[in-house]
C-alpha positions in Angstrom: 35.8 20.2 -22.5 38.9 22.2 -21.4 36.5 24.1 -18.6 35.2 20.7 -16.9 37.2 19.9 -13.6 37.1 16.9 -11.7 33.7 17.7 -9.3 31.9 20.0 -11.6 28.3 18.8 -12.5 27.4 18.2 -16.2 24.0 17.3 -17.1 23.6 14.7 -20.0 20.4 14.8 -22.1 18.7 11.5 -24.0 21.2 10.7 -26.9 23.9 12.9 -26.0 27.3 11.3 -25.5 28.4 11.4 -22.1 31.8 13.7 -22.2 33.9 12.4 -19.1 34.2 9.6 -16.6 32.3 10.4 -13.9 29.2 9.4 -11.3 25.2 9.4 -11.3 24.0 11.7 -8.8 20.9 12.1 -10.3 18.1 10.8 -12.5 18.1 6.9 -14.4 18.5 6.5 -17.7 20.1 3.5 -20.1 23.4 3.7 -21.6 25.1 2.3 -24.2 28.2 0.9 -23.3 28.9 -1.1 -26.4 32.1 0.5 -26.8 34.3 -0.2 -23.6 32.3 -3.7 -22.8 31.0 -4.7 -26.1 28.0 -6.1 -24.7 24.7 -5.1 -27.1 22.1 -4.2 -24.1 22.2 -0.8 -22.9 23.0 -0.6 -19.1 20.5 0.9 -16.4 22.5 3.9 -14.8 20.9 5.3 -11.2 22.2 7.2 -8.1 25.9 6.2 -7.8 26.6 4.5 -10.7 29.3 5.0 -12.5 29.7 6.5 -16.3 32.3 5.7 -19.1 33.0 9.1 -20.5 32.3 8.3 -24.6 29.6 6.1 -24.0 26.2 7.0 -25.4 22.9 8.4 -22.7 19.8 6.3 -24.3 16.5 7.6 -23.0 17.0 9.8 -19.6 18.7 13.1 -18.4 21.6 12.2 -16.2 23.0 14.8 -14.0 26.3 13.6 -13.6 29.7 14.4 -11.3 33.1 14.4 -13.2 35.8 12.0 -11.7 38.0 12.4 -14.6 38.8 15.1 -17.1 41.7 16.2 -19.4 42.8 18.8 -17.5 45.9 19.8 -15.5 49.2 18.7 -16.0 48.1 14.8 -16.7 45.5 15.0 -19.1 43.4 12.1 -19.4 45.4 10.4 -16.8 42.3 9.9 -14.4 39.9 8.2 -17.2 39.2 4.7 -17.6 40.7 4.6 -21.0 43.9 6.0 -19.8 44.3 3.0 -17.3 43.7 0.0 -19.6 46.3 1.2 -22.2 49.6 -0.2 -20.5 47.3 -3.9 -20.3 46.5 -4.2 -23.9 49.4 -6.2 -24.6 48.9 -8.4 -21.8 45.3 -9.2 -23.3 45.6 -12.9 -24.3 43.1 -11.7 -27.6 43.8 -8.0 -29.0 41.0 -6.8 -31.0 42.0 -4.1 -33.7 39.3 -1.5 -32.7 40.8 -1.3 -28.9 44.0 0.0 -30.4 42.1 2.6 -32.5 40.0 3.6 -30.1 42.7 4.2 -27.6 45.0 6.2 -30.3 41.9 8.6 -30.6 41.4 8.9 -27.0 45.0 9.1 -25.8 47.5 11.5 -26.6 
């Protein structure tokens, strides 16, 4: 992971967790999502969609283009975990697991 830039291309395989934020360009596939949203049914990901890096690729190769990466002199900054962090304790419910999940994600 300390190679991938912001605008390289990563292909994702079936069952392989998707390493970074970023966006479909290429193929459709299901993934589970469970772990940002908590919803149960894996989402359909096509053409422009966008990916939670962490999340799990169900069935299809993705060929995806990184929008966020821990690299430069803000790692993680750019990710989707990195932005909710500062509104957890605004959340009116706080769920244990969010906390935990951000302390592994976050340095």
């Amino acid at each position: 992971m300390e190679d991938v830039l912001i605008g390289d291309i990563l292909l994702v395989r079936p069952g392989e967790k998707i390493p970074t934020d970023g966006i479909v360009i290429e193929g459709i596939s299901t993934v589970d999502e469970s772990m940002v949203t908590g919803e149960s049914i894996p989402v359909v990901k096509e053409p422009g969609h966008r990916l939670v890096g962490g999340c799990i690729n169900a069935n299809g190769a993705l060929k995806m283009r990184v929008t966020a990466c821990r690299c430069g002199h803000f790692p993680g900054r750019t990710s989707f975990i990195w932005w909710i962090r500062p509104n957890l304790p605004n959340y009116p419910f706080k769920k244990p697991w969010i906390a935990f999940l951000l302390f592994l994600y976050l340095p």
